[in-house]
N, C-alpha and C positions, 0 to 999 in steps of 0.2 A: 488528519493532517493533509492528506492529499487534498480532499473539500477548501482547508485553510488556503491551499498553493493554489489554487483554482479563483479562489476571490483574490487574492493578491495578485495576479496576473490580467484578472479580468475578463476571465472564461466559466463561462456559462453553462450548466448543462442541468436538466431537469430529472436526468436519470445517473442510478451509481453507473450504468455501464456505458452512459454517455459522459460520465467524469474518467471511468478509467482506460475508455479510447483518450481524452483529450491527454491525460497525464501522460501515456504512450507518444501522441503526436510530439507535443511540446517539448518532453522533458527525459523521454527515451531516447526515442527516436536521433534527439541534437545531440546526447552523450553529457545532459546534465545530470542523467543519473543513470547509473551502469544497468547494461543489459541481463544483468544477475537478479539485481536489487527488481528489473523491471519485470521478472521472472516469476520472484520471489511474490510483486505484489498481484499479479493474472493467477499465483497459487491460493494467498491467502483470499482474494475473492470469490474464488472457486468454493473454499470451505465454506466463508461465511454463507455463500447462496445454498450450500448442502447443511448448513446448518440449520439455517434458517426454514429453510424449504423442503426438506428430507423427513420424513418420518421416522427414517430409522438410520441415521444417519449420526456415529458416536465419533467422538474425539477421547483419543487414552494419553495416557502421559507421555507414552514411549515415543511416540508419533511427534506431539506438540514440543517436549521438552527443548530435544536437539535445537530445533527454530527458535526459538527465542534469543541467543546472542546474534542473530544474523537480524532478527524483526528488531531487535534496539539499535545495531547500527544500520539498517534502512531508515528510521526514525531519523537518529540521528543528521543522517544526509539530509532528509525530510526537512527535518528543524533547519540547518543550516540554508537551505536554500529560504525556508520564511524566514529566516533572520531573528530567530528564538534560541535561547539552551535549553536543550531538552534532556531532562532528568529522566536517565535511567538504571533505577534502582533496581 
C-alpha cells in the first residue's frame, strides 16, 4: 500500500528503503499519518528485512498476534489516504 501512495503522489524510488524514507518525508513528517502508525511501519520493515535476510531469524505468535488490529488500522489509514475501502477481515 505504501508502493500504491507513492505512484499516486508521484514519487519515485528504486529502492524499499528509498520508498520508506519518502513515506517518512511526505506523509509522516506533514502529520498525514501519525507518528505511531510511522513507528509501527520503520518496525514492520525491520522484520520483513530479518525475515527475509536472517537465517535464523523466527516469528511466534505471541510476538505477531498483539499487532495485527494496530497493522489493519494503519491499513486502513493507508487505504484512506489512496482513496480505496480496505477490507479488513
Amino acid at each position: 500500500m505504501i508502493s500504491a501512495l507513492a505512484i499516486q503522489n508521484d514519487f519515485e524510488s528504486l529502492t524499499h528503503s528509498g520508498l520508506k524514507t519518502l513515506f517518512s518525508l511526505h506523509f509522516i513528517k506533514t502529520g498525514k499519518v501519525s507518528r505511531e502508525f510511522g513507528k509501527l511501519y520503520s518496525d514492520l520493515f525491520d522484520w520483513r528485512q530479518k525475515g527475509d535476510y536472517n537465517d535464523h531469524f523466527d516469528f511466534d505468535k505471541e510476538s505477531i498476534e498483539p499487532v495485527i488490529p494496530i497493522v489493519k488500522a494503519f491499513l486502513d489509514v493507508l487505504a484512506d489516504l489512496i482513496g480505496v475501502e480496505e477490507e479488513t477481515d
